[in-house]
C-alpha positions as CSV (number, residue, x, y, z in Angstrom):
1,X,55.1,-21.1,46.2
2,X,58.2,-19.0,44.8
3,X,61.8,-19.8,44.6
4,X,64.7,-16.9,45.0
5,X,67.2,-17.5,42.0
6,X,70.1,-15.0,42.0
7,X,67.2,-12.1,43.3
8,X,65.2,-12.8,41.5
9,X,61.7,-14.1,41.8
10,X,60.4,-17.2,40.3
11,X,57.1,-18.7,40.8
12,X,56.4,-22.6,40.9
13,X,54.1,-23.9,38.3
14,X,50.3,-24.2,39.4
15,X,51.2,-23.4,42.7
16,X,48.3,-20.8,42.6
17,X,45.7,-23.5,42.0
18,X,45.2,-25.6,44.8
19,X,42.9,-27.5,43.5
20,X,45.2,-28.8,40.7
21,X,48.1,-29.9,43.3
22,X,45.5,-31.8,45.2
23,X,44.4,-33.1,42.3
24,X,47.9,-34.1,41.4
25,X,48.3,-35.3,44.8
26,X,45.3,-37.9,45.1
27,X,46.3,-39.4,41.1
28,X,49.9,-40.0,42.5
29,X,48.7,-41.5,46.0
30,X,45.9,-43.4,44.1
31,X,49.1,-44.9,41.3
32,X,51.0,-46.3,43.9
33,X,48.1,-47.6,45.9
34,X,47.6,-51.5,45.7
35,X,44.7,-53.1,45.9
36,X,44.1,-56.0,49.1
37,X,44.4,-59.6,47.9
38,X,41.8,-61.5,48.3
39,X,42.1,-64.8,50.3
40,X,40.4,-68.1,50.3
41,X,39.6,-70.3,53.4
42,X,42.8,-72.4,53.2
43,X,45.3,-69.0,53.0
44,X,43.4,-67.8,56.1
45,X,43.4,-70.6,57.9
46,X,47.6,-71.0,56.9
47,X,47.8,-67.8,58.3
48,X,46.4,-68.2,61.8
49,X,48.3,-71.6,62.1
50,X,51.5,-69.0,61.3
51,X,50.4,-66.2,63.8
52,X,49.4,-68.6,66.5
53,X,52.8,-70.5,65.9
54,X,55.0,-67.7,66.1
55,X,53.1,-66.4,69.5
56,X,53.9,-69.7,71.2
């Protein structure tokens, strides 16, 4: 990847190793991930009596 400043040629840093940008890539996408909650029988059951009360 290069950027043109004033004509002159500049080159983006570790843009010639793609394994470190997809490296960089999967840590950012894998920071901002969140993990599921995990839900008992009565938050399940809450829920469905939500769903099917909002499709009436």
């Amino acid at each position: 990847m290069t950027i043109c400043d004033r004509g002159k040629l500049k080159w983006a840093p570790a843009a010639f190793l793609p394994e470190y940008t997809k490296m960089l890539r999967n840590l950012d996408t894998d920071y901002h991930r969140k993990q599921k909650p995990i839900i008992d029988e009565f938050q399940f059951e809450e829920f469905d009596q939500r769903i099917c009360y909002g499709m009436e």
